[in-house]
C-alpha positions as a Markdown table, in Angstrom:
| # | Residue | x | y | z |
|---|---|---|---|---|
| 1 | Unk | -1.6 | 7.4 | -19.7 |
| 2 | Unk | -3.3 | 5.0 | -22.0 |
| 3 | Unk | -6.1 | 4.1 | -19.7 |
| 4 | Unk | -6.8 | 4.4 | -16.1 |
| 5 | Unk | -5.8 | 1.0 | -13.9 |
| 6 | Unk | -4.1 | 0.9 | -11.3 |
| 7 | Unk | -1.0 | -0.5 | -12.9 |
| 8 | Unk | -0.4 | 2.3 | -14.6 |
| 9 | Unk | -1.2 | 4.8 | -11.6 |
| 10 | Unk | 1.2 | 2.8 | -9.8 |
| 11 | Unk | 4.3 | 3.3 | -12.9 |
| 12 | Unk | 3.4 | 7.2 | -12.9 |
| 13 | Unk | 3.3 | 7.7 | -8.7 |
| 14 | Unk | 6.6 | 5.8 | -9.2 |
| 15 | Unk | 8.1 | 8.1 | -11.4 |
| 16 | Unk | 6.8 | 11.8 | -9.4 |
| 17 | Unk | 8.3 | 10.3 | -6.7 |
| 18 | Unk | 11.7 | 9.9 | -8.2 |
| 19 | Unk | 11.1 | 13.8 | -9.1 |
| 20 | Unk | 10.8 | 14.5 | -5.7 |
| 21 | Unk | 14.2 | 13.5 | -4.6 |
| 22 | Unk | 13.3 | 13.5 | -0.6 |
| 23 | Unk | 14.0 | 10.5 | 1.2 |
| 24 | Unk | 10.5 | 11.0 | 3.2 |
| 25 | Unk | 8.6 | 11.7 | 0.1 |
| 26 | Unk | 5.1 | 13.3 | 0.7 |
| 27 | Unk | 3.2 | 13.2 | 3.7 |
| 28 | Unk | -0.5 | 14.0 | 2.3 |
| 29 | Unk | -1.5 | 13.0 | -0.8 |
| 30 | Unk | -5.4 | 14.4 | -2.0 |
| 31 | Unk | -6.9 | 12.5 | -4.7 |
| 32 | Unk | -10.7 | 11.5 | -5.7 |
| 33 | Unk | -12.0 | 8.6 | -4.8 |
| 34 | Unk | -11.3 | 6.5 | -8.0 |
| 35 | Unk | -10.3 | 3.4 | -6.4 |
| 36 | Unk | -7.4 | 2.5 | -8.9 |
| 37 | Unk | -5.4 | 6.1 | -7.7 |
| 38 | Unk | -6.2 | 5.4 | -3.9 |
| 39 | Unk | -4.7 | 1.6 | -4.5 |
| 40 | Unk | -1.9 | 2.8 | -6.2 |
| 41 | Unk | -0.9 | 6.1 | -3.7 |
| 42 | Unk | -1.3 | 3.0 | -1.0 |
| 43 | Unk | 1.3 | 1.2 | -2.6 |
| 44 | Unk | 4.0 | 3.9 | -3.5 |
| 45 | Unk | 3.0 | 6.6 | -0.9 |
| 46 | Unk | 1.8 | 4.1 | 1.7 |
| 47 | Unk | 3.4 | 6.4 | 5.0 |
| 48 | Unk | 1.3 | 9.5 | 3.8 |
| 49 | Unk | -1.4 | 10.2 | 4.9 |
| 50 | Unk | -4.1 | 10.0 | 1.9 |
| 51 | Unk | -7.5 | 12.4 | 2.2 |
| 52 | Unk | -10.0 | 12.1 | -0.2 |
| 53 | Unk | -11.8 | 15.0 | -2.4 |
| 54 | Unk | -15.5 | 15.2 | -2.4 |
């Protein structure tokens, strides 16, 4: 990715979850707590459950 933002978080979740091919997609995602990844997994993940690393 170019940079960062939550735009392009959002274009690259949307793509994985293409690859995953599973109408329920994932039910945890783990990320850090960079606010532009946990906006984006909101968006395109926004049934899974999203935990937070330390």
């Amino acid at each position: 990715m170019t940079a960062e933002k939550e735009d392009n978080f959002v274009w690259a979740l949307k793509r994985f979850r293409e690859l995953l091919k599973c109408p329920e997609y994932s039910k945890v995602i783990v990320t850090d707590r960079y606010a532009a990844l946990m906006n984006a997994v909101d968006r395109i993940f926004s049934k899974a459950t999203a935990l937070l690393c330390r």
